[in-house]
C-alpha positions as CSV (number, residue, x, y, z in Angstrom):
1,X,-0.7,-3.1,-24.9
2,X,0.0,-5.6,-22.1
3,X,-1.8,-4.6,-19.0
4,X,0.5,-3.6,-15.6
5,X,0.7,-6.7,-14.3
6,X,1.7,-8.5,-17.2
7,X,4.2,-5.9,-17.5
8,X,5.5,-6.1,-14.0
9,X,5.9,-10.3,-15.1
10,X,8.3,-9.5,-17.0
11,X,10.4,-7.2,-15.3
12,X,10.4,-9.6,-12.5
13,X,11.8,-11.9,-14.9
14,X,14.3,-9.6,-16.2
15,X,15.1,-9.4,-12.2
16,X,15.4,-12.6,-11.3
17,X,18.0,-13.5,-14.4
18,X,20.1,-10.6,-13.4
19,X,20.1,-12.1,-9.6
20,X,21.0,-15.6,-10.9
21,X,24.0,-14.1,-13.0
22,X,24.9,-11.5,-10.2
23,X,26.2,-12.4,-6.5
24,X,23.3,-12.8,-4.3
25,X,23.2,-9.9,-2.0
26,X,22.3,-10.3,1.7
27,X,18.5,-9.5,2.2
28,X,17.6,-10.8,-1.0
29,X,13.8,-8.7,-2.0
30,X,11.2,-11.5,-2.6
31,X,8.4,-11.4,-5.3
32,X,5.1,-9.8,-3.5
33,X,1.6,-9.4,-4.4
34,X,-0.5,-7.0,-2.6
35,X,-4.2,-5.9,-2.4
36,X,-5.0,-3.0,-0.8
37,X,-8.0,-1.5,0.3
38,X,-7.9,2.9,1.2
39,X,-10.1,4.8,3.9
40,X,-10.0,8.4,3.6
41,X,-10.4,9.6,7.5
42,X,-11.8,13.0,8.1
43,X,-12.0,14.8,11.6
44,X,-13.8,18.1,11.4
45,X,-14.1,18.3,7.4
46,X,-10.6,17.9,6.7
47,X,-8.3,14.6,5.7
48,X,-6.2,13.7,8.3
49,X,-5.3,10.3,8.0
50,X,-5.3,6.7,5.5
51,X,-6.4,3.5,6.8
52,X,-5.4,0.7,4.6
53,X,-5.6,-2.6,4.7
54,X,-3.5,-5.1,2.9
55,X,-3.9,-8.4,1.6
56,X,-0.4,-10.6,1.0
57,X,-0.4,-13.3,-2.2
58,X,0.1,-16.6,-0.4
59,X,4.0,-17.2,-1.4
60,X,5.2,-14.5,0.9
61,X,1.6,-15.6,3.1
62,X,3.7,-18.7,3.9
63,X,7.2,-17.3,4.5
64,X,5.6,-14.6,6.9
65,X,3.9,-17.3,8.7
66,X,6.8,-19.5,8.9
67,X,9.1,-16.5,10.3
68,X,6.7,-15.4,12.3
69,X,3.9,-17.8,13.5
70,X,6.1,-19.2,16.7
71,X,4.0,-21.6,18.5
72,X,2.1,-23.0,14.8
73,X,-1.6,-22.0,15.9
74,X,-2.1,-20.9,12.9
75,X,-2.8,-16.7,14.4
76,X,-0.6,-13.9,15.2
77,X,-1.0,-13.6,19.0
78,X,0.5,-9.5,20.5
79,X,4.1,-10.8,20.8
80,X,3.9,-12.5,17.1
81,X,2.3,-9.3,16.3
82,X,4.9,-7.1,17.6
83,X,7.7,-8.9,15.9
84,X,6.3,-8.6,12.1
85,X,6.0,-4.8,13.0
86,X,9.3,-4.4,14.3
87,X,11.1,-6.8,11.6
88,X,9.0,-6.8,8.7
89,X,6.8,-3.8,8.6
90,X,9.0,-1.0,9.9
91,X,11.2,-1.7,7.0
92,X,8.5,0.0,5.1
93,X,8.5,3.4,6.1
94,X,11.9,4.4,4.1
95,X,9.6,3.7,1.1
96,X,6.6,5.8,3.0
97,X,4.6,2.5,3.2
98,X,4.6,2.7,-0.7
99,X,2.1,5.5,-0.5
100,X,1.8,8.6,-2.1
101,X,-0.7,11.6,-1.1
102,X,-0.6,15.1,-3.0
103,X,-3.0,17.8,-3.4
104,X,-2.1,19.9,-6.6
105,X,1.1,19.3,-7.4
106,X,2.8,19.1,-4.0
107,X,3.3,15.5,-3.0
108,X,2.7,15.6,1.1
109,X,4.8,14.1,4.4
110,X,3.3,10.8,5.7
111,X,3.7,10.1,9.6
112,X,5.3,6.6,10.8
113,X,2.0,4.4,10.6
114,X,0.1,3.6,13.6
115,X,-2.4,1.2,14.9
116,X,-0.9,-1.6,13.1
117,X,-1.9,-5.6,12.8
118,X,-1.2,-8.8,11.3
119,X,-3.6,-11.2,10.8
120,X,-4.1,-14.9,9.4
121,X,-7.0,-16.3,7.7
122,X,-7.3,-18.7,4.8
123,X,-3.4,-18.9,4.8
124,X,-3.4,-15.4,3.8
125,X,-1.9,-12.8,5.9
126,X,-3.5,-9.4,5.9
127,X,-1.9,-6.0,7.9
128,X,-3.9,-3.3,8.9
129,X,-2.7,0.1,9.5
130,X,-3.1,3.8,9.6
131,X,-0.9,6.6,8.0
132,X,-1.7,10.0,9.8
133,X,-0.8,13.2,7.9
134,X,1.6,15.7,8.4
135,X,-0.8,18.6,8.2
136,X,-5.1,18.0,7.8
137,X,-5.8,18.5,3.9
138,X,-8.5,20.8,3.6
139,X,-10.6,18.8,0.7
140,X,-12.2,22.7,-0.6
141,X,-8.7,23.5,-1.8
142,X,-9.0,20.9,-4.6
143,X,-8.7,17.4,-5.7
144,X,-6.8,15.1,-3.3
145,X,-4.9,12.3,-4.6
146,X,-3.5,8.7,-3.3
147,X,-1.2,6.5,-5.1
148,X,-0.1,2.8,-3.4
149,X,2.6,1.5,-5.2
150,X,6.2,0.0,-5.5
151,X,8.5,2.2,-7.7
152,X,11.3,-0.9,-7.4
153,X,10.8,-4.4,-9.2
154,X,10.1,-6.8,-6.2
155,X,6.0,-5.7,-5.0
156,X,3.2,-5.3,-6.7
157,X,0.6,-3.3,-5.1
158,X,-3.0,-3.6,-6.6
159,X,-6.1,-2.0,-5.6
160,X,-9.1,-4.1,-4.3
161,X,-10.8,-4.5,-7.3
162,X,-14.3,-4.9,-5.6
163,X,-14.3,-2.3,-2.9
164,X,-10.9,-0.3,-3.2
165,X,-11.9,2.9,-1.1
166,X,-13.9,3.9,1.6
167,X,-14.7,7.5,3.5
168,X,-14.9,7.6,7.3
169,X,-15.2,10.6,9.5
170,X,-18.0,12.5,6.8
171,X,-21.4,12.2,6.0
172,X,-22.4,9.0,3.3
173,X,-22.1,10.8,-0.1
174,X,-20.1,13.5,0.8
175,X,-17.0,13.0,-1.0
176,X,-17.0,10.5,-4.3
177,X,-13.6,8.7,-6.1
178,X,-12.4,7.6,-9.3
179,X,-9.5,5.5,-10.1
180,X,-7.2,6.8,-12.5
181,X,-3.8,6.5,-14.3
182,X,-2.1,9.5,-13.9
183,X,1.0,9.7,-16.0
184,X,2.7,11.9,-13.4
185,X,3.0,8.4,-11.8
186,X,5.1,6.7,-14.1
187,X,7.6,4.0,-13.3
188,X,10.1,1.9,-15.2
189,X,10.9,4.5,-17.5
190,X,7.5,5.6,-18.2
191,X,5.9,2.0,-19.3
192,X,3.9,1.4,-16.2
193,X,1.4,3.9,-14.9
194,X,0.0,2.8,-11.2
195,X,-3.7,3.8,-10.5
196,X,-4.5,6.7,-8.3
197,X,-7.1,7.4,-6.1
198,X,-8.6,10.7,-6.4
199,X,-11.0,12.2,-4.3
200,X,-13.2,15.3,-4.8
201,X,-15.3,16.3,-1.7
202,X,-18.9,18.9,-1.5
203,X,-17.9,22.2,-0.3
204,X,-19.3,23.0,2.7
């Protein structure tokens, strides 16, 4: 079977004809790649926020610094910093940032993001970014789940393959992962399944 991304190739081919034979809309989506990297954050034994932190291809790299990159010193300074979130990342948060959290069966509210940042290095652009809960997730009451992905055509979201997840907040060892497809998650009809983080955490 072709893998996701190979997949997701050709939907954004099937895309991109139906835009050439269609009337360009205003806004047109581009074609994005994303890495991301997950941090559980605990405070007083129970989830309460994700930390991510996301890596752009270096197509849309170049169009964010072109929009965004005033002055051409080739960094974000606070004001260039400001405007991405405002014009660029805020955008995100009808989609929830393109992240799912449940525990069970209940999929659960996300908070607008906080803390965030744009960065430049390599040519690549990389946000940072926390999503704070609606309620602590008490990690005793069963498996906790975290999907980051986009359920339209235009982004791919991919998990760092070398260090995808990290734990902050808890003792080393105190909660392990595992990266799954969970075919709860489907999207495009059911032939792409997105991976899921899921973590299971030691009672105390």
């Amino acid at each position: 079977m072709p893998s996701r991304r190979a997949l997701k190739s050709i939907f954004f081919v099937l895309a991109l004809l139906c835009a050439l034979l269609a009337p360009r809309p205003g806004g047109a989506h581009p074609h994005v790649w994303v890495t991301t990297m997950v941090s559980f954050v605990f405070q007083d034994g129970k989830l309460v926020a994700l930390r991510q932190a996301w890596a752009f291809d270096d197509f849309f790299s170049a169009s964010l610094i072109a929009d965004f990159d005033k002055n051409k010193d080739g960094a974000f300074d606070a004001a260039e910093q400001g405007d991405i979130a405002a014009k660029a990342f805020a955008a995100l948060r009808d989609s929830d940032y393109f992240t799912r959290i449940r525990q069970g069966f209940e999929t659960l509210p996300i908070k607008d993001a906080e803390n965030f940042s744009a960065t430049l290095s390599k040519g690549l652009v990389f946000y940072g970014f926390t999503l704070p809960l609606g309620a602590p997730l008490d990690p005793a009451k069963g498996p906790i789940t975290a999907g980051v992905y986009d359920e339209s055509f235009f982004v791919d979201v991919e998990l760092d393959g070398n260090d995808p997840v990290k734990f902050d907040g808890i003792p080393s060892g105190a909660c392990k992962y595992a990266v799954r497809e969970d075919p709860a998650d489907a999207i495009y009809g059911g032939l792409v399944i997105p991976p899921s983080v899921t973590i299971e955490c030691a009672k105390s």
